[in-house]
C-alpha positions as CSV (number, residue, x, y, z in Angstrom):
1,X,-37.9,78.9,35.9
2,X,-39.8,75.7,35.3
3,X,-42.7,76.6,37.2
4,X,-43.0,79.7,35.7
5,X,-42.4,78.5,31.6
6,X,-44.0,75.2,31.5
7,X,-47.8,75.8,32.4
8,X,-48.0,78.6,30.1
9,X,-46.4,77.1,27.5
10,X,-48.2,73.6,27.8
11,X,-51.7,75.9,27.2
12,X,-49.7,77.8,24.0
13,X,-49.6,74.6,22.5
14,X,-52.3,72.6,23.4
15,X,-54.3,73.8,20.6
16,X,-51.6,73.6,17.7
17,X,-51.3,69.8,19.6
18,X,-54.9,69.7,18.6
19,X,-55.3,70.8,15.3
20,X,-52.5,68.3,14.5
21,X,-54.5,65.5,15.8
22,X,-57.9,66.7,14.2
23,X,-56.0,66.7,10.4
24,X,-54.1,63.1,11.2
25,X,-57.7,61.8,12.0
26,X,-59.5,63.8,8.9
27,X,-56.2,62.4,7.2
28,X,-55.0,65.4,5.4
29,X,-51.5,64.6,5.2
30,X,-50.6,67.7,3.1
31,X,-52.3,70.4,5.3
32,X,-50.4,68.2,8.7
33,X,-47.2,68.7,7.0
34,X,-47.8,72.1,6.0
35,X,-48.4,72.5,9.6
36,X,-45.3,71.0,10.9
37,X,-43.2,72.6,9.0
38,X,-44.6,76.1,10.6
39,X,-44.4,74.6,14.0
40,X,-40.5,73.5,13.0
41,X,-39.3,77.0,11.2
42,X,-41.1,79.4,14.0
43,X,-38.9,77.9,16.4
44,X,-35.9,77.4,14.3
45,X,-36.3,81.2,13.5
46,X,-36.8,82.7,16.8
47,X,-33.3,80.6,18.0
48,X,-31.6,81.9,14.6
49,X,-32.7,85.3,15.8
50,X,-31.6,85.2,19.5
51,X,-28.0,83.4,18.3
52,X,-27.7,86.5,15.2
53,X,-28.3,89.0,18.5
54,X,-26.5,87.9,21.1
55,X,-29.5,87.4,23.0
56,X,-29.0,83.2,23.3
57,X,-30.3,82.6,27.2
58,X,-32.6,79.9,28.9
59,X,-35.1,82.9,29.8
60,X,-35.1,84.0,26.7
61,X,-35.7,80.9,24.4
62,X,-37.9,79.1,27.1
63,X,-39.9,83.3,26.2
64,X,-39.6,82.5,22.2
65,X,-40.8,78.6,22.9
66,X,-43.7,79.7,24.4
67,X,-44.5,82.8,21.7
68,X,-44.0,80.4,19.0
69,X,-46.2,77.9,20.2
70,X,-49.2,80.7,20.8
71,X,-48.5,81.9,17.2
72,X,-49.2,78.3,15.7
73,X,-52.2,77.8,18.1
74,X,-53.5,81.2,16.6
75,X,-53.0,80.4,13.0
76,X,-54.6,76.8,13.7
77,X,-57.7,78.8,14.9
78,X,-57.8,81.3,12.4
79,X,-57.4,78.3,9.5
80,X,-60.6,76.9,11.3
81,X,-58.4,73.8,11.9
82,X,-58.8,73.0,15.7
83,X,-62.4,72.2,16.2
84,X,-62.3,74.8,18.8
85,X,-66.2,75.7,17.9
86,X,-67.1,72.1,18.4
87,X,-66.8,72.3,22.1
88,X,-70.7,73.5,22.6
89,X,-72.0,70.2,20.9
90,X,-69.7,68.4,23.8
91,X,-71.9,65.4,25.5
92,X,-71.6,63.8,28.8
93,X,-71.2,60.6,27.0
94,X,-68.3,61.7,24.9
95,X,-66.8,63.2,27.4
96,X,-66.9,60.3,30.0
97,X,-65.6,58.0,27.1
98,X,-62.6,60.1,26.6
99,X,-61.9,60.4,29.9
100,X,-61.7,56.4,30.6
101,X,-59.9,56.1,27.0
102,X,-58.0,59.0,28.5
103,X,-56.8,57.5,32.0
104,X,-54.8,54.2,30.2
105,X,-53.3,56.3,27.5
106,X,-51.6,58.6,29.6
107,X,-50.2,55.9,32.3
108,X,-49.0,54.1,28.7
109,X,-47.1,57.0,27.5
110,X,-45.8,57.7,31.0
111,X,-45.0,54.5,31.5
112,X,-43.4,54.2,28.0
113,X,-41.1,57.5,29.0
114,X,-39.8,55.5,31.7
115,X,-39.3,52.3,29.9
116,X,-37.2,54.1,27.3
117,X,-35.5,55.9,29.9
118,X,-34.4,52.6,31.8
119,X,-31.7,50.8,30.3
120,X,-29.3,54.6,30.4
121,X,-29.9,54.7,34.4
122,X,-29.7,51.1,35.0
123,X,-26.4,51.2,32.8
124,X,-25.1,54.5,34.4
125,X,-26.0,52.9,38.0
126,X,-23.8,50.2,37.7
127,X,-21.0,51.0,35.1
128,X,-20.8,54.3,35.1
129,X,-21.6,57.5,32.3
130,X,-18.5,56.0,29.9
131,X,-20.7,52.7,28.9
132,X,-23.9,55.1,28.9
133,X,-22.6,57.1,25.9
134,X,-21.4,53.8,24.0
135,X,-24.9,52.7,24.8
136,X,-26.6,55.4,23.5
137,X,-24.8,56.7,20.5
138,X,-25.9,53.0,19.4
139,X,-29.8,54.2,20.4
140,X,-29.1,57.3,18.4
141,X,-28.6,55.5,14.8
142,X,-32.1,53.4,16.1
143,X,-34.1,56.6,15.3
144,X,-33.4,56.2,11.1
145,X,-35.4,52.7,11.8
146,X,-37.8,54.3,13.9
147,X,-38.7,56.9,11.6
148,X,-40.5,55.0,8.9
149,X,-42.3,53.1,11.7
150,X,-43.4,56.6,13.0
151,X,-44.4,57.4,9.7
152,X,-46.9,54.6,8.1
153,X,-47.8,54.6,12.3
154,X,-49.3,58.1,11.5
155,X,-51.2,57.1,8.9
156,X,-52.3,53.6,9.4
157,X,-53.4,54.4,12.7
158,X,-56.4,56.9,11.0
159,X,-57.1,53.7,8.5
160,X,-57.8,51.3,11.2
161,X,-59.4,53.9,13.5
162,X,-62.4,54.7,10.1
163,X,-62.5,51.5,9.6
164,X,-62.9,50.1,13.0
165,X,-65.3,53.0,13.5
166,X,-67.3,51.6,10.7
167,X,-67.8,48.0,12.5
168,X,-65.3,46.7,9.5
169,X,-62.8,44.5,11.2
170,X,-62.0,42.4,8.2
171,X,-60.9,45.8,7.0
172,X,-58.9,46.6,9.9
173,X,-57.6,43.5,10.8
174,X,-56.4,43.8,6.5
175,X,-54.7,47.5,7.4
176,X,-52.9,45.8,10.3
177,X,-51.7,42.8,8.2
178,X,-50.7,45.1,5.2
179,X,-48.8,47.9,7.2
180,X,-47.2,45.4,9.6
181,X,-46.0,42.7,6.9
182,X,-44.7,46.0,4.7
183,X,-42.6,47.7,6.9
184,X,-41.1,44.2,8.6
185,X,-40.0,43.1,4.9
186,X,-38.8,46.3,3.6
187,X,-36.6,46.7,7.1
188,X,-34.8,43.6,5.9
189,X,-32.2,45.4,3.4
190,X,-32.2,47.9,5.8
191,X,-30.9,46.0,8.9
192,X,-28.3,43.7,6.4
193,X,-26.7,46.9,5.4
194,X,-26.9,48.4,9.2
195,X,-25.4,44.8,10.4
196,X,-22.4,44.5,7.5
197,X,-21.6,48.0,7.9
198,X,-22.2,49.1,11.4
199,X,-18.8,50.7,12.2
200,X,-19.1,53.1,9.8
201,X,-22.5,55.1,11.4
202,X,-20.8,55.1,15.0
203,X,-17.3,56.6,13.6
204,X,-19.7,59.3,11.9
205,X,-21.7,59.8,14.7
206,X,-19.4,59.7,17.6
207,X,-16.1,60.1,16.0
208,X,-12.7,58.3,15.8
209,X,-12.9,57.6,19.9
210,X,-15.6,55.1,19.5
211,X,-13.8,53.0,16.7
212,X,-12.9,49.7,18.1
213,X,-15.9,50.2,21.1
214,X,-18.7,48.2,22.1
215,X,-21.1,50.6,20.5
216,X,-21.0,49.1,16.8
217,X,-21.6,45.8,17.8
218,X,-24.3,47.2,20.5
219,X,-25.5,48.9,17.2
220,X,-25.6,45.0,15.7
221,X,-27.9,43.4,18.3
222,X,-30.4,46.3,18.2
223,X,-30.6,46.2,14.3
224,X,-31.2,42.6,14.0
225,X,-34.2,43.3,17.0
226,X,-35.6,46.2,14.9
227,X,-36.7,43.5,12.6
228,X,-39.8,42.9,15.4
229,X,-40.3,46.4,16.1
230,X,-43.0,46.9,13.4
231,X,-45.6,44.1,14.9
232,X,-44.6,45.5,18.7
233,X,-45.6,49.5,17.2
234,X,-48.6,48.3,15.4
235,X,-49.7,45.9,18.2
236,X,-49.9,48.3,20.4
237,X,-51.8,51.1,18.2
238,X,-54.1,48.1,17.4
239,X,-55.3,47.5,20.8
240,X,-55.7,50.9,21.5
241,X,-58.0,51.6,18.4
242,X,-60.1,48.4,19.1
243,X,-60.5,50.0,22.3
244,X,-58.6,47.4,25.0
245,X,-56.2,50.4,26.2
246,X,-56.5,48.5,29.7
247,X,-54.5,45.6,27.8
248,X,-52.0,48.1,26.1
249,X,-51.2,49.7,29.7
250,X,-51.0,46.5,31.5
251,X,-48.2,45.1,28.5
252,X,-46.6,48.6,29.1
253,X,-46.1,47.8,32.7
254,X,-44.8,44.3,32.1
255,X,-42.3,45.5,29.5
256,X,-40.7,47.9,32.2
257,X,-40.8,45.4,35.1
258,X,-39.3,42.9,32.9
259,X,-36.3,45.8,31.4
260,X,-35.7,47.0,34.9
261,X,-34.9,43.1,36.1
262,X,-33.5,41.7,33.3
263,X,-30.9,44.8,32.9
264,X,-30.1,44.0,36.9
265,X,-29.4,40.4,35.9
266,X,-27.6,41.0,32.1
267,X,-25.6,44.0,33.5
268,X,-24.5,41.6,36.4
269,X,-23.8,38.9,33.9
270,X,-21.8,40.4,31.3
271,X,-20.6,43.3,33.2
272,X,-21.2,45.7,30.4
273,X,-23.9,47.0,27.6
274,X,-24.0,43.8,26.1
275,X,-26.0,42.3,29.1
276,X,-28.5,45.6,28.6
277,X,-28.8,45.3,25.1
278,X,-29.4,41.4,25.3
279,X,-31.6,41.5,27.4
280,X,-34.2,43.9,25.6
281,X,-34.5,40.9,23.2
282,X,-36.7,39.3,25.5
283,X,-38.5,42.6,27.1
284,X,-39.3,42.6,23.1
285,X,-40.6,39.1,22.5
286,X,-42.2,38.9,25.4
287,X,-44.2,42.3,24.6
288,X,-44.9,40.4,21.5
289,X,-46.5,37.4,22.8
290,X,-48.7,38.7,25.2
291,X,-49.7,41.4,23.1
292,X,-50.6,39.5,20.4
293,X,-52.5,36.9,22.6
294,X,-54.4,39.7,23.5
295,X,-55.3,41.2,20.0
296,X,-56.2,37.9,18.4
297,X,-58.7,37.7,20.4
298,X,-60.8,40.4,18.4
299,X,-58.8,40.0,14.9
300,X,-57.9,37.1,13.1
301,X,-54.6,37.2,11.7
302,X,-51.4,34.8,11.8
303,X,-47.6,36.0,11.7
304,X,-47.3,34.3,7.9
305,X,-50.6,35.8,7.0
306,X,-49.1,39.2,8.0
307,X,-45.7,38.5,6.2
308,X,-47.9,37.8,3.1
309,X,-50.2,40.5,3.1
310,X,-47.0,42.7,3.5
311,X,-45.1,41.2,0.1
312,X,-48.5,41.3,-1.6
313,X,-48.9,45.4,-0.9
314,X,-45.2,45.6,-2.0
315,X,-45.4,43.9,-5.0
316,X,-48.4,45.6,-6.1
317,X,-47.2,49.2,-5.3
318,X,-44.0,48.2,-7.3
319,X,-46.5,47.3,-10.5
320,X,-48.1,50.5,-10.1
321,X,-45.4,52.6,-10.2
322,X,-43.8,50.5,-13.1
323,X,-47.6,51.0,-14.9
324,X,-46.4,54.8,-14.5
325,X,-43.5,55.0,-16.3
């Protein structure tokens, strides 16, 4: 069933994957939302219809999956969205550029599919699936934080990429600053709230049977982390757009080398999630270091100054919106 569904379907998509690229790079936010919101209700529709018909099988939404993905692709064409007539100006050049850009991305993001995929089959390895659920309904309550990370991701990786493109590395090294420093400060309130109040996600989440578990105060240790997880995202977008893609693979590989040992040792240690949780603290600083090591070496940009150029992009969207009302 694999076999037969994912090919087809990987092809369906591709070109809805592409138009959705194309508008995050032109930066037409409305038109990429517009467009996500089709991709979400075609597929929320077809399993609405199957479940109102009786007709709710693998087969039969791995069939609807694919026919919704080929419908997008089509309207993307038809919208004259994914650069589809484009491909006849194709250069050698280009094309060997991509490919080399190409070959680090993809061992990042396979990499990074493993290394978020560690810490659940280190944890069910050696305690068993009862911690791995504690463990990850904690994870789960992560993915509010990540959200707005995702978010200004999506658009300040077009920034730096125009300006970059433009030879303007003040100007990108500024974007970096601004969007880093932003989203660390206004995480703060955020993770207080998350810290104080922790119990009360997990009993909504996972129910009365998690009250008194480790999974609130798992919940704790990752909130207070989150607090770096800005200047690790934007760190590694950063290198990628300044075009060191060999540096962000290489800090991808040391991240998972490091979470695969030190979850061994914490596990071993503290015979429980703690040890896992603890010890993504340093996967996470570590990450940090060298990655920052490595991008300073093309920007020039401090931790304070990024901290600053945060509260200053705060304060001033605050006095526009007051000059507003």
């Amino acid at each position: 069933m694999c076999i037969k569904w994912v090919g087809v379907t990987f092809f369906a998509t591709l070109p809805s994957d592409v138009v959705l690229w194309r508008l995050q790079a032109d930066q037409k936010y409305t038109k990429m939302f517009l467009y996500n919101v089709l991709k979400s209700l075609s597929v929320l529709i077809a399993y609405a219809a199957l479940i109102l018909l009786h007709k709710m099988t693998v087969e039969n939404v791995l069939l609807w999956s694919f026919l919704s993905g080929l419908i997008c692709s089509l309207v993307g064409m038809m919208w004259n969205l994914s650069g589809v007539k484009y491909i006849t100006h194709r250069s050698k050049e280009c094309m060997t550029e991509l490919f080399h850009y190409g070959k680090y991305t993809l061992g990042t993001t396979s990499i990074s599919v493993m290394l978020n995929n560690a810490d659940t089959w280190i944890i069910n390895f050696m305690l068993g699936p009862a911690p791995v659920a504690v463990y990850n309904l904690a994870l789960r309550f992560i993915a509010f934080v990540e959200l707005p990370i995702r978010t200004f991701l999506t658009t300040g990786m077009s920034e730096m990429a125009i300006a970059f493109n433009k030879n303007d590395m003040p100007q990108t090294t500024n974007i970096f600053k601004k969007y880093t420093g932003m989203l660390t400060i206004a995480l703060i309130p955020i993770i207080v709230c998350a810290i104080l109040l922790a119990d009360i996600p997990i009993n909504f989440l996972g129910g009365a049977k998690y009250h008194g578990s480790a999974a609130a105060n798992v919940l704790r240790l990752f909130m207070l982390l989150s607090i770096l997880f800005p200047l690790d995202r934007f760190n590694g977008v950063a290198l990628d757009i300044t075009r060191n893609t060999k540096i962000n693979f290489y800090k991808i590989i040391i991240m998972l080398i490091l979470t695969v040992t030190f979850d061994f040792v914490g596990i071993a240690v503290f015979h429980n999630v703690y040890g896992a949780a603890l010890c993504t603290y340093v996967v996470i600083i570590v990450a940090i270091i060298y990655g920052n090591y490595q991008l300073r070496k093309h920007m020039d940009y401090t931790i304070p100054g990024i901290l600053s150029a945060g509260y200053a992009e705060i304060k001033e969207i605050i006095e526009k919106n007051r000059k507003r009302k």
